[in-house]
N, C-alpha and C positions, 0 to 999 in steps of 0.2 A: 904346823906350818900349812897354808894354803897355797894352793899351785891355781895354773889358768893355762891352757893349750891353746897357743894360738897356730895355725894353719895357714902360715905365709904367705901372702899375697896379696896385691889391690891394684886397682887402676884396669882393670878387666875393661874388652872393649869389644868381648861378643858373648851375646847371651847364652848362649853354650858353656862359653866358661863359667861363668856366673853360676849357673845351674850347678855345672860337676863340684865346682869351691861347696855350696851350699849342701851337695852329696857329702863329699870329705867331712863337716861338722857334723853331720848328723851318724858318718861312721863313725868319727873320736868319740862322739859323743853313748855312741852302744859299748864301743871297746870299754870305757869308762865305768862305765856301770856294768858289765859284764867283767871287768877287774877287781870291782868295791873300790874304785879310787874315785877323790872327788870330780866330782862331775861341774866343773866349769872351766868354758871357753870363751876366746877374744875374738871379735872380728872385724874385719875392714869394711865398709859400708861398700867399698867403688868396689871389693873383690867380689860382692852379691850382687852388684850389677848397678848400682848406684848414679853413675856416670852415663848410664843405656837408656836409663829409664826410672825412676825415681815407685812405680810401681813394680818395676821386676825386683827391685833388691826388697819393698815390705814383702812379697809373693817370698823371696828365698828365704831371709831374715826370720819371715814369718813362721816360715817350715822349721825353723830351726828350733824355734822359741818352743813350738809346739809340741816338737817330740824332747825338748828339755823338759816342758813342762809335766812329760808321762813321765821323764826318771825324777825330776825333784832334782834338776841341774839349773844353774846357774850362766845367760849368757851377759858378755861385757861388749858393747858397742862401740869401738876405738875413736878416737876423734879425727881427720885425716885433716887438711890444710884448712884455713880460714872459710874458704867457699863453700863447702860442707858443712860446715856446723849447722847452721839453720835447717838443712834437709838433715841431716844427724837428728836433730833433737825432735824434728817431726817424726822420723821414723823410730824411736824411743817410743815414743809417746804410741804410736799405731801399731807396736806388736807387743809391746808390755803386756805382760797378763794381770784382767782385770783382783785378779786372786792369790796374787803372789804371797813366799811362804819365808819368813824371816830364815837366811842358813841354806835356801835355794832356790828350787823354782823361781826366778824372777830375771827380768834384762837391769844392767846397769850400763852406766856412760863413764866416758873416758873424757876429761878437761886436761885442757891444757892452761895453766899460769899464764904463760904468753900472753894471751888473748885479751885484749881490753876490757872485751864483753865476760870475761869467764865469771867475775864476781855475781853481777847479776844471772849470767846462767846457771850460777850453783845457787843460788836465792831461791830462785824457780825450782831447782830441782829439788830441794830439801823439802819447799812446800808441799809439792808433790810425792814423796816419802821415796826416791829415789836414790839410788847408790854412783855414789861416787869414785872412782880411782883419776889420783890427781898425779899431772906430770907436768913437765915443763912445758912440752912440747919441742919434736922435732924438725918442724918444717920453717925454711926461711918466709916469713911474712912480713908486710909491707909496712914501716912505722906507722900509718893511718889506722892500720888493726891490732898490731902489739908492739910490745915493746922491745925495745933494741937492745936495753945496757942490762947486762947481767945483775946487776944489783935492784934493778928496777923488777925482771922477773922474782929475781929469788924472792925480795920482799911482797910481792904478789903473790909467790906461793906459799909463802909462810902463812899469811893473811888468811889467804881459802884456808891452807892444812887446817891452823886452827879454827877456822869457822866450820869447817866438817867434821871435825873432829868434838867440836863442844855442841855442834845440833844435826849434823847428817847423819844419816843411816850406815853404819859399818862403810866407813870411809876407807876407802885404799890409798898409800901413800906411794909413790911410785916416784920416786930419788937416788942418786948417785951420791947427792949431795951430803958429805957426813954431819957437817953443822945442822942440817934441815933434818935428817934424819936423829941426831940426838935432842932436836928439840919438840919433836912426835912424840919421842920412849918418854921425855920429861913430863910432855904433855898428858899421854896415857898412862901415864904411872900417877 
């Protein structure tokens, strides 16, 4: 079984915080390896400072990436509301390490179903040899950007699962959903 610490927080709206949040990861992240447990954690973009300055959170982010990349830890990049994603997936892209190691050292992203655009943003990301964990998503957003009727997400996430599943890189599947979830075990088996 695979675990992921995440470090509660986001929407930060002084760079002080941001800083100490990006301190707490990189403690989890020693206790971790200083335990022999696996070494991967999740994190909120707007909790590194995202919302401040779109270069303080690569600056924290980056720290983060950095000293995961001396234990051979794995970070996961959360997706937060619609307005984020496009600085999300820059900031992906700008602290990824060029050398990543199939099992760790590497950042992944978090999708959300919801999201009109997640198809083609998981397209991109698979080309890019990127990791994916896939969720519904939590946040109320605008019919212009996702979709409204539960049957319309779920059939979007079914959609990515198996598209990630049959050509992404160690897909995470992240469901409540028991239908959705036995059609992954079906799928992976």
């Amino acid at each position: 079984m695979r675990t992921t610490v995440d470090v509660l927080g986001e929407s930060v709206s002084e760079e002080a915080d941001a800083r100490a949040a990006a301190a707490r990861y990189v403690a989890v992240l020693d206790a971790l390896a200083a335990s022999d447990l696996a070494r991967n954690v999740s994190l909120k973009p707007t909790q590194m400072g995202l919302a401040i300055d779109p270069g303080l959170a690569r600056e924290t982010i980056g720290g983060i990436v950095a000293r995961a990349v001396e234990l051979g830890a794995f970070v996961r990049i959360d997706m937060e509301d619609h307005t984020t994603t496009d600085s999300t997936l820059a900031l992906w892209r700008d602290v990824r390490p060029t050398t990543w190691k199939d099992g760790g050292a590497d950042v992944g992203l978090v999708i959300q179903s919801a999201l009109r655009r997640s198809d083609d943003d998981i397209e991109g990301i698979i080309a890019e040899g990127g990791r994916v964990r896939l969720c519904k998503g939590a946040y109320k957003e605008p019919a212009s950007v996702a979709y409204q009727d539960k049957a319309d997400v779920d059939a979007a996430y079914e959609r990515q699962m198996l598209r990630l599943m049959r050509a992404g890189r160690y897909p995470a599947i992240a469901t409540h959903d028991v239908k959705l979830i036995q059609r992954a075990v079906s799928v992976a088996r």
